[in-house]
N, C-alpha and C positions, 0 to 999 in steps of 0.2 A: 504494500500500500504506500502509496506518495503522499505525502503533507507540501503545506507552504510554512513558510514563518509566521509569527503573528502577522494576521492584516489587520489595517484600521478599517473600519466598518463606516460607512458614508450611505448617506439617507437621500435616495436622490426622486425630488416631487413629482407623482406624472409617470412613475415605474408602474409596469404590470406586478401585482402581487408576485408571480411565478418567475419572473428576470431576475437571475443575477449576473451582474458586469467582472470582468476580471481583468488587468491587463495582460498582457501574453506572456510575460516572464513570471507571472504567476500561474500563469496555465501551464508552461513549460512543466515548471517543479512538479504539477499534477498530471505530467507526460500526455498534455493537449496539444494539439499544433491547429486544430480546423478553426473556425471561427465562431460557431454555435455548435452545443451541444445540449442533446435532450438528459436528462440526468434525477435519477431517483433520489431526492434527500431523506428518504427515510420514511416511515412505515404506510411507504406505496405513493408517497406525494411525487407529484413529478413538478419539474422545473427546467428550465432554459438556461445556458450558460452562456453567457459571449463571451468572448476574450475579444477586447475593443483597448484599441488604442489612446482614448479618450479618458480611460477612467484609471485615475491614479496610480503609478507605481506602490506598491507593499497594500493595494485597498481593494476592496470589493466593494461593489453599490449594490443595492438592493432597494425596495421598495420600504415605506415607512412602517407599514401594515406586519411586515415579512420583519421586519428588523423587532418592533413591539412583539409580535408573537416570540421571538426570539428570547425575550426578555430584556432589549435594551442594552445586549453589551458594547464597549465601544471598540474591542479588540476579538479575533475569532481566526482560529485556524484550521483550516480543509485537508480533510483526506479523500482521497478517492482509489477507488480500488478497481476502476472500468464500469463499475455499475453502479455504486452507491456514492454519491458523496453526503461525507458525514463533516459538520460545521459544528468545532468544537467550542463555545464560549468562553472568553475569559474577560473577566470580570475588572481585573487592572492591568 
């Protein structure tokens, strides 16, 4: 299974619930290279992945909705194992 480092977590207005942003050296670390990917975050939810040029080095954007469900963390690190990605919270 591949991880990233801590990302900072960025709340971006106007995101679909199911989007998350990546930039592509963080999709690297998660052995992506396409530019969208369909991806299960866990128990059967599905979600959208870009890896987009746009959105911050070391951060993931995500919708406001998706980020509260979350709990509000401002830091979070991803594994993905080809099928599942799992968004680990941390808190500081």
């Amino acid at each position: 299974m591949r991880s990233t480092t801590p990302l900072n977590i960025l709340c971006a207005s106007g995101m679909p619930e199911n989007r998350l942003n990546l930039h592509p050296n963080e999709g690297a670390d998660l052995g992506l290279m396409m530019t969208r990917y369909s991806v299960d975050i866990g128990e059967g939810v599905g979600a959208e992945l870009y890896l987009v040029n746009e959105c911050p080095k070391e951060s993931i954007e995500l919708s406001l909705k998706f980020w509260e469900r979350l709990g509000k963390p401002s830091k979070a690190i991803l594994s993905y194992d080809g099928a599942v990605l799992r968004i680990e919270r941390l808190t500081r």
